[in-house]
N, C-alpha and C positions, 0 to 999 in steps of 0.2 A: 342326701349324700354330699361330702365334702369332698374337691379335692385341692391340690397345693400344687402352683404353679412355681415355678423357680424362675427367678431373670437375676444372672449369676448372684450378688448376696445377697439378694430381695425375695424371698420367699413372701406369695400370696394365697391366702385360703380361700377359697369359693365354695360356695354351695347353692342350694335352691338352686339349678342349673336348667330345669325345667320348668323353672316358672316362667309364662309365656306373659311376655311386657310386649307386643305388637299382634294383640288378640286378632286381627283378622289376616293377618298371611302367618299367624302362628310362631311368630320370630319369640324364639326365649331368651332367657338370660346368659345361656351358653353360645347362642348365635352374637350377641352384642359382644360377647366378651372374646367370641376368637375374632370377629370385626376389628376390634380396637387393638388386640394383637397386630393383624394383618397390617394396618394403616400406621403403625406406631412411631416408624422410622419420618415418615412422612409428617404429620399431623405435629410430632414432637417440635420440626425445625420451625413449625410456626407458633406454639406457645410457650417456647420455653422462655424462662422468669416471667412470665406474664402472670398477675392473680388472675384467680380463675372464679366464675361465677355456677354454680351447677344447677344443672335441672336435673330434679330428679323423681321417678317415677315409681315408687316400689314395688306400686298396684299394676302397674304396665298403664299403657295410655289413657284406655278405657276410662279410669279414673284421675284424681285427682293429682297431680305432683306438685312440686314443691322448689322453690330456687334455696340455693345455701351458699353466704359469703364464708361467716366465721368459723375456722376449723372445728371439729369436734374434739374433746377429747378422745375418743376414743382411735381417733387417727393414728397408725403406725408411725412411730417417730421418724425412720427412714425417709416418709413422705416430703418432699422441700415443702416450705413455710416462706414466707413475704411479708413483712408488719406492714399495713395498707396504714398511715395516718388518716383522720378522720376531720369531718370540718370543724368537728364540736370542742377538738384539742386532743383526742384521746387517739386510739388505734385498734384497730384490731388483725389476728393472722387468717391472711386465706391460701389456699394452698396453692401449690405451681407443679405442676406435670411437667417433670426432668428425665423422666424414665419411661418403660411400657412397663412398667411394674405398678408405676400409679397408675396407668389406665386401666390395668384389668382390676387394680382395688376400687377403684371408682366404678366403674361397669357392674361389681360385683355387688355394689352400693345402688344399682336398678342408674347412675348420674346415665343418660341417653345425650344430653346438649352439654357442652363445653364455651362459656361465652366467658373469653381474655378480656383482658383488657388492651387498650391501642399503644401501652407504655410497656417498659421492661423492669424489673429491677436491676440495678440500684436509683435509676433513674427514674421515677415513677410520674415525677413532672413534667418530663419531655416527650410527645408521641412520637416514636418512629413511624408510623401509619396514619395517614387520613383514608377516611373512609365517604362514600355517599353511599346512600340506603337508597334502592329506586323501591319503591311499592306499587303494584299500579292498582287502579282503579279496579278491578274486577280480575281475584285472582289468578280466574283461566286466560286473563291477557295480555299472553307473555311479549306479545307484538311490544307493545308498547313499554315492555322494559328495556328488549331490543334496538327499538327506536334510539328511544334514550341514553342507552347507554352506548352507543355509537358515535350518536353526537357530544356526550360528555368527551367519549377519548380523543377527539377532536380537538376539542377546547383546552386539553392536559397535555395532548401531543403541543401543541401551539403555544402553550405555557414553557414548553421545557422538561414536562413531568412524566414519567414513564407508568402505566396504568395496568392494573393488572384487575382481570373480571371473575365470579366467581356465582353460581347459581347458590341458591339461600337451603336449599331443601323443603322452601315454606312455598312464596309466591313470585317472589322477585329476585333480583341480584343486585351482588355489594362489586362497587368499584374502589379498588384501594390503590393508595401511592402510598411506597414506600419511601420515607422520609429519612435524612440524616438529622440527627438529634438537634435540639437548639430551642426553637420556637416553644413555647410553653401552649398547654392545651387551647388556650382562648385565641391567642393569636393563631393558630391552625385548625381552630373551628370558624375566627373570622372568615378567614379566607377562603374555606370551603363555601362559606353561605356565601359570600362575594359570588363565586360560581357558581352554586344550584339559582341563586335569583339572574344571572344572567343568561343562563338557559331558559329560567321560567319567561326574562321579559322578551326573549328572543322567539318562545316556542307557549303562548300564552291560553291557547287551548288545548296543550297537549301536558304541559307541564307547569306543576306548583311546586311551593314552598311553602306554602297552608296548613299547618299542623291539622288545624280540627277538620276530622272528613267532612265536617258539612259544608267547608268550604272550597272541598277539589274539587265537586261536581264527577264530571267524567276524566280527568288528569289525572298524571301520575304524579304522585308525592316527594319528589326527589329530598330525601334528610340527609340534614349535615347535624344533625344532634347526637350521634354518633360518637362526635369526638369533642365532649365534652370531660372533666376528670373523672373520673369513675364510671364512665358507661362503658359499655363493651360490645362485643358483637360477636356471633357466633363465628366458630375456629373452621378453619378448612380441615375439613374432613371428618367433622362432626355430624354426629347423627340427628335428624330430628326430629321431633315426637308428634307425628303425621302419621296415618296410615301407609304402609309398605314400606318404612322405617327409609326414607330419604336421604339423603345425603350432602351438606354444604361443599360443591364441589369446585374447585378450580378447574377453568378452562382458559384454551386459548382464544385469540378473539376469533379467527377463525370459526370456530366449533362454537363460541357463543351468538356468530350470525345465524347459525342454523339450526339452535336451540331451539325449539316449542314449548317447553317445560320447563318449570325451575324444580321439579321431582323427577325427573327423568336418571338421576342417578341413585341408585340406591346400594344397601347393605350387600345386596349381592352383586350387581355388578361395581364398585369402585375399587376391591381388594383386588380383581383382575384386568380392571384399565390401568394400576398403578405399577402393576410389574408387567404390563405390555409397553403403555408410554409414557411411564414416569407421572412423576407432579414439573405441571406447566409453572409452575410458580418457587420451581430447586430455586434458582438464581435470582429471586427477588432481591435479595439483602445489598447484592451489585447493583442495583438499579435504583439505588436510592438517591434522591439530588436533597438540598438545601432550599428552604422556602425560597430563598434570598435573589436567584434569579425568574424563579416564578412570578416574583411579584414586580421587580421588576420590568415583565414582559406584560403584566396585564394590565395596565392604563392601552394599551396597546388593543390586547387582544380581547378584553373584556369592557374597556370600555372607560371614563374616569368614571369614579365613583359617584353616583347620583346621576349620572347621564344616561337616560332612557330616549336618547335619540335614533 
């Protein structure tokens, strides 16, 4: 059965509404798609112009899915579009969620993850957001993302930089700063790694910077690869392709000291914490600073560079 949702001059058609993509609590394609209804206002304010990376599932979890950069044709023209240049000289379009017209087209398309990019159009060179990925060792040990991420906002309080935390819906949590434009991707991936390896040499059995697992042992992985051109990370308030259909949730830090879980929020309860107490993260775009005194303050508070004293 098909039916057609209207978002004033965005007609979208759905169907397959009972196809169940979260086989074991049974979530189907109509529960995903009134989800991204619910969260739309929300989720919008943090990827809009951003390209978008999809994951998509058509089979539901169970099996196999699939990521998608370059539009289809088959895309509604209404959808916004982004020319993403490419390293090789060329380009290609991927598309940007401006409406909640495109997420239920997209929902309607099995896409369950949403992964931006850290830039905006027209500016696709300059991140407004750094990001740190904490992973830990041993997905049930959310201690240790907690830890972490405690002591990061420490280091960014100290810096000048304002920190906002978010659970993944996987195993760990992303710590972002909102940035004012300028710095280009490398210089704001510098400087992150500048900070996860001063953590790691401060905190050297609890925390690496070790790409390959076989080098964290028992640590947590703190990544600043994140924010390199073209990588991305999943959007607050995307769904993710887990059993009991998770949620990448924005918290305050408050509520992320007393987190246990980075799946503790899920499909069904995020549509009614958001119209109980908002997104912790409305006024991020306020709280953006400039590398420029960050860096500044960290010979200071991080250390000179190469100095492991």
């Amino acid at each position: 059965m098909t039916e057609t949702r209207r978002f004033g001059p965005y007609t979208v058609e759905v169907d397959r509404l009972d196809k169940v993509l979260y086989p074991e609590a049974g979530i189907t394609k109509r529960d995903v798609i009134e989800y991204y209804e619910a969260v739309a206002e929300d989720l919008l304010r943090h990827v809009d112009h951003r390209p978008l990376t999809l994951q998509r599932f058509p089979d539901g979890i169970g099996k196999d899915g699939f990521y998608q950069k370059q539009v289809p044709d088959h895309v509604p023209d209404w959808v916004e579009r982004v020319s993403v240049p490419l390293a090789d000289g060329g380009s290609q379009e991927q598309m940007v969620a401006g409406n909640a017209a495109t997420l239920v087209y997209l929902a309607d398309q099995a896409t369950l993850t949403l992964h931006p990019w850290l830039s905006r159009a027209p500016e696709l060179e300059r991140p407004d957001t750094l990001i740190f990925d904490l992973d830990p060792p041993d997905p049930g040990d959310f201690g240790a993302v907690r830890e972490t991420g405690l002591r990061l906002k420490e280091v960014l309080d100290a810096l000048g930089l304002q920190a906002f935390v978010m659970t993944t819906g996987s195993s760990g949590a992303h710590v972002r700063v909102p940035l004012r434009r300028g710095p280009d991707f490398d210089a704001v991936r510098g400087f992150a790694r500048r900070i996860a390896e001063h953590l790691a040499d401060r905190f050297p059995d609890r925390v690496t910077t070790a790409a390959r697992k076989a080098k964290r042992g028992e640590r947590l992985y703190l990544d600043v690869g994140r924010n390199a051109r073209g990588q991305t990370a999943v959007a607050p308030y995307s769904l993710r392709a887990r059993p009991g259909a998770p949620v990448a949730t924005p918290l305050t830090w408050d509520e992320f000291r007393r987190t246990r879980d980075a799946r503790s929020h899920t499909l069904g309860s995020v549509p009614g914490r958001l119209k109980d107490q908002g997104d912790p993260w409305s006024g991020m775009g306020r709280s953006a600073h400039g590398l420029d005194v960050a860096v500044r303050n960290a010979d200071e508070v991080l250390g000179a560079p190469g100095d492991t004293s």
